[in-house]
RODO-2510 file (C-alpha; in nm, 4 decimals, decimal comma):
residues 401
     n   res          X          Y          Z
     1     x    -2,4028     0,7952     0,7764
     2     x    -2,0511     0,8106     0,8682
     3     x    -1,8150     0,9077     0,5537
     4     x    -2,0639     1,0427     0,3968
     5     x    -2,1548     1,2937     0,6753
     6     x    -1,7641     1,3106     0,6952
     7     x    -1,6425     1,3697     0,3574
     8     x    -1,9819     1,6191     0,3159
     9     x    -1,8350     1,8743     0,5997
    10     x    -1,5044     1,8659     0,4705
    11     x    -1,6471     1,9306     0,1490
    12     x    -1,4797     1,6073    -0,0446
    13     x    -1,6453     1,4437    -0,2811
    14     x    -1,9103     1,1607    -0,1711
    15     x    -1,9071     0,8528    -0,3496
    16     x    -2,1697     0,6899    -0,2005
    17     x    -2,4414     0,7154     0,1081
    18     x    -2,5329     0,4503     0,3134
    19     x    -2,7886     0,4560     0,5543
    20     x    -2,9336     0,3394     0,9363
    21     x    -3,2547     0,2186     1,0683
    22     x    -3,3679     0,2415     1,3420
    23     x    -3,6845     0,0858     1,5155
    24     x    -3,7088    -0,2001     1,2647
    25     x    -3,6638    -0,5476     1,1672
    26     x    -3,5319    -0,7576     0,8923
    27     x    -3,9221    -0,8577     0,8290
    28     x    -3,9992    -0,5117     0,7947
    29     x    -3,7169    -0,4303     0,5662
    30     x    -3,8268    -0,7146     0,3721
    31     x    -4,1786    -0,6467     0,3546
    32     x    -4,0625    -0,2627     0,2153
    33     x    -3,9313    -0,4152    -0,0590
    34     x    -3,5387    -0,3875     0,0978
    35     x    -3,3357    -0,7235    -0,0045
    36     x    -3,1042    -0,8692     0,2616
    37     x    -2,7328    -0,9229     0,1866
    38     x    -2,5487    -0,8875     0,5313
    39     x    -2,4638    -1,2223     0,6886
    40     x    -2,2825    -1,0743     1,0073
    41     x    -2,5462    -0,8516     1,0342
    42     x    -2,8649    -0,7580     0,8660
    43     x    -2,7647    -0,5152     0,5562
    44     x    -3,0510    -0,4281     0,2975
    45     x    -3,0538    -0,2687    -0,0517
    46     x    -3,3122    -0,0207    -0,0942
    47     x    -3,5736    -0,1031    -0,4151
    48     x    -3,4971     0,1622    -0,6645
    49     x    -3,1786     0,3394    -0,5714
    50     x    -2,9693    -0,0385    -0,4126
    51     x    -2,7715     0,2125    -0,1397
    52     x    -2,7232    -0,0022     0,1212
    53     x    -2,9066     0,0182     0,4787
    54     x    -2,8363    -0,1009     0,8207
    55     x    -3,0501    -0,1596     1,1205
    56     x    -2,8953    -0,0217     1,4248
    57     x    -2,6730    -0,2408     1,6093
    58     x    -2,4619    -0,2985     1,9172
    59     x    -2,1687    -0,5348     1,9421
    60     x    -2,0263    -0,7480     2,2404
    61     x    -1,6835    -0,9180     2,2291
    62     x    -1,6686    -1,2331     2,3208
    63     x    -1,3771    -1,3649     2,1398
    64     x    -1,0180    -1,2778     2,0057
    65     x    -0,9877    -1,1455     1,6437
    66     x    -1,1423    -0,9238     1,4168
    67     x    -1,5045    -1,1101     1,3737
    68     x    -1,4980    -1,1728     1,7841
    69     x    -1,8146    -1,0181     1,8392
    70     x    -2,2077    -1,0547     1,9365
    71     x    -2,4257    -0,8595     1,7284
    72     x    -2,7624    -0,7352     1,8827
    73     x    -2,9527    -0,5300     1,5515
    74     x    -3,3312    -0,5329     1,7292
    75     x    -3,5667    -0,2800     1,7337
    76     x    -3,4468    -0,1131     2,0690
    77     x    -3,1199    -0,0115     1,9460
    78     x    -3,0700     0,3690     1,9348
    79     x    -2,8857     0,5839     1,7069
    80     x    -2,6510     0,6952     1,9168
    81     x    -2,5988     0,3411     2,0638
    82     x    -2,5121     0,2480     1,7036
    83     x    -2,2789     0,5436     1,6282
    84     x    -2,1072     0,4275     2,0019
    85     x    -1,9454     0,1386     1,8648
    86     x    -1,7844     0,3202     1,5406
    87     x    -1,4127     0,3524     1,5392
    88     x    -1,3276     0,7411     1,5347
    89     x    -1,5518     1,0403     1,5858
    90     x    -1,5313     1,1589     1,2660
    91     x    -1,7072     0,8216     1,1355
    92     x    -1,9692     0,8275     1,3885
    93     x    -2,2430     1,1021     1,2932
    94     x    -2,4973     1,0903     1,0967
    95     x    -2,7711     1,3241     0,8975
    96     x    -3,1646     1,3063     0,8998
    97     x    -3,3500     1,3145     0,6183
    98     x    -3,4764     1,6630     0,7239
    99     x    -3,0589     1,7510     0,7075
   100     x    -2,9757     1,7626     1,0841
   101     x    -2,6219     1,6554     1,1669
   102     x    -2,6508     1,3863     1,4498
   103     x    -2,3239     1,4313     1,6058
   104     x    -2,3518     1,2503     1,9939
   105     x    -1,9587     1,2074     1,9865
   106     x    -1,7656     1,5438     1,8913
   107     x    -1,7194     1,4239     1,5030
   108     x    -1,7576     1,7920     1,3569
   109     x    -1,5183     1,9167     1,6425
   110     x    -1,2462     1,6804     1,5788
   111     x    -1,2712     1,7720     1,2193
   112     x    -1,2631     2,1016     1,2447
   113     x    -0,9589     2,0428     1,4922
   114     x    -0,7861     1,7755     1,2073
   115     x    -0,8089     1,5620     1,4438
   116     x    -0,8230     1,1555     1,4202
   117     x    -0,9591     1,0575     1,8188
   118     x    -1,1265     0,7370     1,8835
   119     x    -1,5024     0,7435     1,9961
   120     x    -1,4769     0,4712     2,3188
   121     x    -1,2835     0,2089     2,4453
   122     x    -1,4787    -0,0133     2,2575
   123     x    -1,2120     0,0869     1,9634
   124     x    -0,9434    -0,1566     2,1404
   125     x    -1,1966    -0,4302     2,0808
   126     x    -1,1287    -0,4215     1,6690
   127     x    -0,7519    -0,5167     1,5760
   128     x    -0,8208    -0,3583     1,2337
   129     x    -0,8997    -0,0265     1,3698
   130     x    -0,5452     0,0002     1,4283
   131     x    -0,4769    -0,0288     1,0398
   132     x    -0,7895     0,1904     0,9416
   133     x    -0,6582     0,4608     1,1492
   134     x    -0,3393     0,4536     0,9804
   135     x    -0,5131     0,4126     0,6630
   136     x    -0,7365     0,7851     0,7967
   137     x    -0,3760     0,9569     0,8594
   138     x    -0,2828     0,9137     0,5018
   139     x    -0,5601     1,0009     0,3289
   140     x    -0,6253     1,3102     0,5077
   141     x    -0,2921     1,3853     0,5973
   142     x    -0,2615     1,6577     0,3360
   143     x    -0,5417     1,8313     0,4813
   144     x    -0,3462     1,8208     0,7833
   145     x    -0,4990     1,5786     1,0349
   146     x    -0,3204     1,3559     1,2985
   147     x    -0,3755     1,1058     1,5291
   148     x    -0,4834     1,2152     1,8751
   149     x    -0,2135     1,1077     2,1847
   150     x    -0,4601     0,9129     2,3351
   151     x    -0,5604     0,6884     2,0586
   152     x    -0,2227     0,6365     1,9532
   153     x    -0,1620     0,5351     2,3045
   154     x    -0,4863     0,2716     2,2922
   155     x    -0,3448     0,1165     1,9484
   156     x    -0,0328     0,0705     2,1350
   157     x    -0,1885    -0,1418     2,3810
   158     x    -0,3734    -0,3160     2,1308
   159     x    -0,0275    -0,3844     1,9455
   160     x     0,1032    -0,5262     2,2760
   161     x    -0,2026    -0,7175     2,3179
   162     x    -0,1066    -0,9647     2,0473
   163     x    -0,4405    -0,9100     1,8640
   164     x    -0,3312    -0,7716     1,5569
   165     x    -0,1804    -1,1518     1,5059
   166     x    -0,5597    -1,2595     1,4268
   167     x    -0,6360    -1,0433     1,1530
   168     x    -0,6559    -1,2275     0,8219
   169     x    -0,3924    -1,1433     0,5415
   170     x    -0,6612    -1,0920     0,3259
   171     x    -0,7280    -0,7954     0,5232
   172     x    -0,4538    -0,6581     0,6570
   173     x    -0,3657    -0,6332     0,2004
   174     x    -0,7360    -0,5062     0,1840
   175     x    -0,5659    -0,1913     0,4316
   176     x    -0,2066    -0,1537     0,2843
   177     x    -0,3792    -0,1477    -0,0750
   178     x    -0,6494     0,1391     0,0034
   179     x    -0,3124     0,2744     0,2106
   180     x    -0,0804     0,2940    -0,0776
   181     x    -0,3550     0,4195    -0,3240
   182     x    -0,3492     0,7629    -0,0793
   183     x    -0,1743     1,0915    -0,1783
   184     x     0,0194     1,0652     0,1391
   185     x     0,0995     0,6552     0,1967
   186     x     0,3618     0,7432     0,3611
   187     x     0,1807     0,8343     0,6854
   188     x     0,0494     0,5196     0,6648
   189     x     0,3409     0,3406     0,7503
   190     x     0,4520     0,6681     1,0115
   191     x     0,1728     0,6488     1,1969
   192     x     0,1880     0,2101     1,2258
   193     x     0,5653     0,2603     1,3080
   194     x     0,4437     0,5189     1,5846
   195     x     0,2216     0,2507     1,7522
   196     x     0,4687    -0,0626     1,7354
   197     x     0,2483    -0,1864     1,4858
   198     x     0,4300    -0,2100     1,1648
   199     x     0,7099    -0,4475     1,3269
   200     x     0,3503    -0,6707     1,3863
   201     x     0,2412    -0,6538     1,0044
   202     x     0,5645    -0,6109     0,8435
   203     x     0,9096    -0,6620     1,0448
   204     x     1,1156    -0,6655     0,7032
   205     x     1,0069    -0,3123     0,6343
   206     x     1,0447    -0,2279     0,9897
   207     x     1,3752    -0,3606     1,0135
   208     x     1,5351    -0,1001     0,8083
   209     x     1,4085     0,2253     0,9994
   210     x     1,7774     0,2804     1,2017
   211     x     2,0166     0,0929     0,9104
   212     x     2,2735     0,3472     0,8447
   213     x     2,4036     0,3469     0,4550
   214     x     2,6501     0,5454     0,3213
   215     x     2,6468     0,9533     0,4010
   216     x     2,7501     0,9927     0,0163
   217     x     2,4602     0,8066    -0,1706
   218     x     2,2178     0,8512     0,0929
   219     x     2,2287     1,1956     0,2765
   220     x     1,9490     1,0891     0,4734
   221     x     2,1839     0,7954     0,6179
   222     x     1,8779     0,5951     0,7451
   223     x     1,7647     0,3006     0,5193
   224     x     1,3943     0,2948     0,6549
   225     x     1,3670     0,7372     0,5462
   226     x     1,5181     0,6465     0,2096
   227     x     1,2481     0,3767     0,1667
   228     x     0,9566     0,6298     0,2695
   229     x     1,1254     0,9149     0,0290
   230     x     1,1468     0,6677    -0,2197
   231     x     0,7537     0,6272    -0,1795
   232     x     0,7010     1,0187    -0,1933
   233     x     0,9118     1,0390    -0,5441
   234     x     0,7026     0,6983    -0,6698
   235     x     0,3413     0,9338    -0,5730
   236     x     0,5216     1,2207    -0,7267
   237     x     0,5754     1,0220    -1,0658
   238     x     0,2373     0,9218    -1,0790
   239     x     0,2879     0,5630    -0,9836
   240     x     0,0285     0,2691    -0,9047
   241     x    -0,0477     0,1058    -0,6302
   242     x     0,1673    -0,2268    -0,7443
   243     x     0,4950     0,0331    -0,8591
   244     x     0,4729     0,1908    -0,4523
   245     x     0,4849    -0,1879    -0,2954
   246     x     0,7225    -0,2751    -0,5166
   247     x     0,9416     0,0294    -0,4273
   248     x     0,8666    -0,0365    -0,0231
   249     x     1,0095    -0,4143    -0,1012
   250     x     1,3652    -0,2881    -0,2783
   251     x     1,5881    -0,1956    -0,0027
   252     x     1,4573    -0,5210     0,2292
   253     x     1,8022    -0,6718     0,1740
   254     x     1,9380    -0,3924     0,3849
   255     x     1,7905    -0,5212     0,6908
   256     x     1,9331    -0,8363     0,6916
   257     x     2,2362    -0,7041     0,6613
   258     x     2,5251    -0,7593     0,9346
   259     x     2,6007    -0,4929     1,1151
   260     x     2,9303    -0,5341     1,1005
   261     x     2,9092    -0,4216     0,7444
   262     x     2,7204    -0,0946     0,8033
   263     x     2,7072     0,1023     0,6535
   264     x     2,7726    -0,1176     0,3381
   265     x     2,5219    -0,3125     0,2065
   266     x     2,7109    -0,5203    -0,0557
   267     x     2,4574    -0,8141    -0,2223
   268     x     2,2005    -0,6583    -0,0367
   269     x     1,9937    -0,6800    -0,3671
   270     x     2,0061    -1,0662    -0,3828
   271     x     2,0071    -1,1313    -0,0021
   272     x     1,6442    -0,8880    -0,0327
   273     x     1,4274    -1,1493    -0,2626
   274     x     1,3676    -1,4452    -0,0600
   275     x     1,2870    -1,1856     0,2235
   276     x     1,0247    -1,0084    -0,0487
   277     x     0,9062    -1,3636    -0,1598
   278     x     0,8557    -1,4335     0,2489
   279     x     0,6525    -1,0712     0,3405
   280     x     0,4203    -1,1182    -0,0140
   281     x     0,3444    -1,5033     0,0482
   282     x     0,2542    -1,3271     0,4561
   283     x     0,0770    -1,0794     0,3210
   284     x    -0,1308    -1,2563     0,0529
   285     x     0,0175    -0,9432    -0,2126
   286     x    -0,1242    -1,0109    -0,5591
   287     x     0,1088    -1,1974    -0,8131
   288     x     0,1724    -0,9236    -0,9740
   289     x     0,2774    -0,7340    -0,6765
   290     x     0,5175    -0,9481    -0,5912
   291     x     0,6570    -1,0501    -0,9761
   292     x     0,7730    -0,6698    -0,9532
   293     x     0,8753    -0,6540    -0,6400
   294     x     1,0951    -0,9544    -0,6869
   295     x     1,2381    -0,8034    -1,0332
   296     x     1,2714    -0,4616    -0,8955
   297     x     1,4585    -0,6233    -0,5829
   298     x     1,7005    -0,7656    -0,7528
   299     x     1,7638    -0,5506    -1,0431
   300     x     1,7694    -0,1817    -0,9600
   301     x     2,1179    -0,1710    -0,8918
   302     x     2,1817    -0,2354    -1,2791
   303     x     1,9163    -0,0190    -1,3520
   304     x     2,1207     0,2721    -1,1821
   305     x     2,4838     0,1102    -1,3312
   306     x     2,2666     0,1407    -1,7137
   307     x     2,5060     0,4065    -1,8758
   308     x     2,8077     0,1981    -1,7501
   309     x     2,7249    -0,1926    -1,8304
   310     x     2,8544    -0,3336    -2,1100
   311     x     2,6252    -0,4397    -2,4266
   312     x     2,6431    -0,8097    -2,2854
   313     x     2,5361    -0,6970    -1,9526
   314     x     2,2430    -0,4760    -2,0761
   315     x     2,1205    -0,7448    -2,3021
   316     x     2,1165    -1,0386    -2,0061
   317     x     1,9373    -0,8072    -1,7432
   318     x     1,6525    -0,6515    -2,0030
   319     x     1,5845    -1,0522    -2,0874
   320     x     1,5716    -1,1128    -1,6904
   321     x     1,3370    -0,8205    -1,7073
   322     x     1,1554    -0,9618    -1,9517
   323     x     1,1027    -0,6314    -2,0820
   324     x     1,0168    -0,7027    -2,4709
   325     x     0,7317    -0,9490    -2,3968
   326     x     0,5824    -0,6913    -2,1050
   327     x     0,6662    -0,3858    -2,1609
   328     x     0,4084    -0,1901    -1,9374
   329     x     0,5786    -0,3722    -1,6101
   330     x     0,9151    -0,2847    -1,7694
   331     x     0,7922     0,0832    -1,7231
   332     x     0,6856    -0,0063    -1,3851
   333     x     1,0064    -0,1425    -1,2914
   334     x     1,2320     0,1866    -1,4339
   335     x     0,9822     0,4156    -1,1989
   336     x     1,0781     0,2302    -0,9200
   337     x     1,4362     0,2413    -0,9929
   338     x     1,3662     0,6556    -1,0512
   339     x     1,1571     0,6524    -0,7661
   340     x     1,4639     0,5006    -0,5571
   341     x     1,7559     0,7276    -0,7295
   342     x     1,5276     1,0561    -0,6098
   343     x     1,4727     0,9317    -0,2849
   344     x     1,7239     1,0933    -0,1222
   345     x     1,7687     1,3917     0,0814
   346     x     1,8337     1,6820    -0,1703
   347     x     1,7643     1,4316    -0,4985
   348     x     1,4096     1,4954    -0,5423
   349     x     1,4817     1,6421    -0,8863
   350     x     1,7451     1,4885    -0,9546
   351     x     1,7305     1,3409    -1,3545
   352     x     1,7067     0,9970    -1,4248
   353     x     1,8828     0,9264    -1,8233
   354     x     1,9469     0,5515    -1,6732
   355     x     1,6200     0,5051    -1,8113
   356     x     1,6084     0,6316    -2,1373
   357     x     1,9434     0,3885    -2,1502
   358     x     1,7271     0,1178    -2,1201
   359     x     1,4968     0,2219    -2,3365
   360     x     1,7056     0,2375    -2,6068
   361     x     1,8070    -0,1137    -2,5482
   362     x     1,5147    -0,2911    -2,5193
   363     x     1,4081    -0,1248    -2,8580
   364     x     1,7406    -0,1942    -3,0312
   365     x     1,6654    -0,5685    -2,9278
   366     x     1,3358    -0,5217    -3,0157
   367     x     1,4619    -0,4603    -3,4024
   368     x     1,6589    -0,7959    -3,4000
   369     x     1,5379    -1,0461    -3,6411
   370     x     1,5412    -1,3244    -3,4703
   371     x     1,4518    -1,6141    -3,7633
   372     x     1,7283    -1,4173    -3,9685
   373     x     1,9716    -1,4559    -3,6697
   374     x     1,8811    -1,8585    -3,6560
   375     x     1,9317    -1,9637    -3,9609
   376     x     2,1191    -2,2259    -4,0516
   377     x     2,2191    -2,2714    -3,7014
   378     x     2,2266    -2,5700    -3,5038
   379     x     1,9259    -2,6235    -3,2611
   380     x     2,1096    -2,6166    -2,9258
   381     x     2,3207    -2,3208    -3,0506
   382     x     1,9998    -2,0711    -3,1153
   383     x     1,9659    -1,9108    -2,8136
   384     x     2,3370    -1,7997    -2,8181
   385     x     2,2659    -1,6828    -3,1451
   386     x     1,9709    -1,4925    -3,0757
   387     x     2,2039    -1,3090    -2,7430
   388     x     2,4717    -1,2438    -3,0244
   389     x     2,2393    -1,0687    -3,2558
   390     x     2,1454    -0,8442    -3,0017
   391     x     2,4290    -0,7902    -2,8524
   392     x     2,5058    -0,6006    -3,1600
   393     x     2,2109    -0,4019    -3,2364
   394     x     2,2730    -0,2730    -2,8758
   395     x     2,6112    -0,1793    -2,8769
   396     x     2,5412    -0,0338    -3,2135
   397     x     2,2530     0,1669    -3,1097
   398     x     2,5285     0,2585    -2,8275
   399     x     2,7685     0,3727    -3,0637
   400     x     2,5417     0,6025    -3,2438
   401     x     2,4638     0,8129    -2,9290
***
């Protein structure tokens, strides 16, 4: 069914099948040996291999929100009544047994056209869709598929509708995570921009597509392109999921700036955390997420100032980093800050020694002793102690350089 059929024809790699029945009932699923696990709606594991399948079903809405819905799943329900109520066409075919492609709604067309198109009006009835779809855009946007006029038109409506205001947190995260994980996020956010839907989800991101910054640091002028070139060099690096939010959350500040200012953005670094604190607590973004978010937010701009701060300096931010006692997120946080330098028009090659700076740093106040730099000194005097000690191992690994 569905992706599998999918993924199949445009020979990608299936993970796993899942399957429809039709002309049955949970009590003969049961009596086959098939355990029930769907609550909605009735979902069974087969005996031996535990791929999961689905009777047939139709849905009705009959209230707002994403779980809104009637479910019928008897006997009488066709196939292609089933495949009806899927989102797009490419999701809604299926294949026999025998190998037959069941394909009542164009699916093999629209992939052979790279084409995303909805299947029915029935799609507007599904908030989420409007997030799956963008979710479709970027994963197959490097085979070259985009969203048909029509069903960005329908998403639109569904934007102005209000509905995408019921969709649990929990989900919308469940989206933007698969989203980010893509070769191609930044579609993702494109193609929710194009439908008025990332201002629903997001408005701090959204708020910086049209910020102007300055022509010399940012040939691209507008904050909101940096931001999404800024995700392309984070893919390019190799960067997880947490490392891409994180670098979507560092400009924020920029948005909130006065326009007055433009195309300054002076403090916009501190003025951006309580707005990253405000779209991760919406969003329900994992603690980690937003730990390095919130660190990356405020810090890059010392990250990119590394080869100019003094030992002092460099020694204050990398404990604000934290970066002896976690060291992988300290990596994290220098890709974003790489991510963010080559995110420019033109930059996407340009070097990044800032980190290597830091680097150095954090390993020269890694080599402190920190019981010889204590003793004898007075409890309440330690601390400053410990700073002093490696002030000096930094600005002597400086001086060796």
């Amino acid at each position: 069914m569905g992706g599998a059929v999918r993924d199949a024809a445009l020979n990608l790699p299936v993970a796993d099948r899942d399957w429809v029945v039709v002309g049955a009932t949970p009590t003969d699923m049961q009596a086959a040996g098939f355990r029930q696990v769907g609550k909605d709606f009735p979902v069974f594991l087969h005996p031996e291999t535990h791929e999961e399948h689905a009777l047939a079903r139709t849905e009705r809405k009959t209230r707002a929100g994403h779980h809104g819905f009637d479910v019928d799943a008897g006997p009488h329900v066709t196939l292609e009544q089933d495949l009806c109520r899927r989102d797009l066409t490419i999701n809604a075919m299926a294949q026999s047994d025998a190998g037959d492609i069941i394909d009542p709604w164009g699916g093999l067309q629209d992939l052979e056209n790279r084409r995303l198109r909805h299947v029915s009006d029935a799609f507007s009835e599904d908030p989420l869709r409007v997030l799956r779809t963008a979710r479709f855009a970027a994963r197959f946007a490097p085979l070259g598929f985009t969203v048909a006029a029509d069903t960005l038109a329908l998403m639109q409506q569904m934007v102005d509708s209000g509905e995408l205001g019921t969709l649990p947190a929990e989900r919308i995260q469940q989206e933007l995570q698969r989203a980010l994980a893509t070769d191609a996020p930044r579609r993702f956010f494109e193609v929710l921009r194009d439908c008025e839907a990332l201002q629903a989800i997001w408005p701090e991101l959204n708020d910086l597509f049209g910020v102007p910054q300055p022509e010399a640091h940012h040939p691209e002028v507008d904050s909101g392109e940096h931001t999404l070139l800024a995700l392309d060099q984070a893919v390019a690096l190799g960067a997880d999921t947490a490392t891409r939010f994180a670098v979507l959350c560092h400009d924020l500040g920029k948005g909130a700036t006065d326009p007055s200012a433009w195309p300054r953005h002076i403090d916009h670094e501190n003025r951006g955390v309580p707005l990253v604190n405000a779209c991760c607590k919406r969003l329900k973004a994992p603690t980690a997420w937003r730990e390095l978010a919130v660190m990356s937010t405020r810090w890059h701009l010392h990250s990119h100032r590394a080869d100019r701060l003094r030992p002092g300096t460099l020694v204050d931010t990398l404990t604000a980093l934290d970066a002896l006692r976690r060291p992988a997120r300290f990596e994290q946080f220098l890709t974003v800050c790489e991510a963010d330098a080559r995110g420019r028009a033109g930059r996407a090659s340009a070097p990044y020694p800032q980190a290597d700076t830091l680097r150095r740093a954090a390993a020269a106040m890694a080599g402190v002793d920190a019981a010889a730099a204590v003793a004898g000194v007075p409890t309440e005097r330690r601390q400053a102690a410990v700073r002093a000690a490696r002030i000096r191992a930094v600005r002597a690994a400086s001086d060796q350089l």
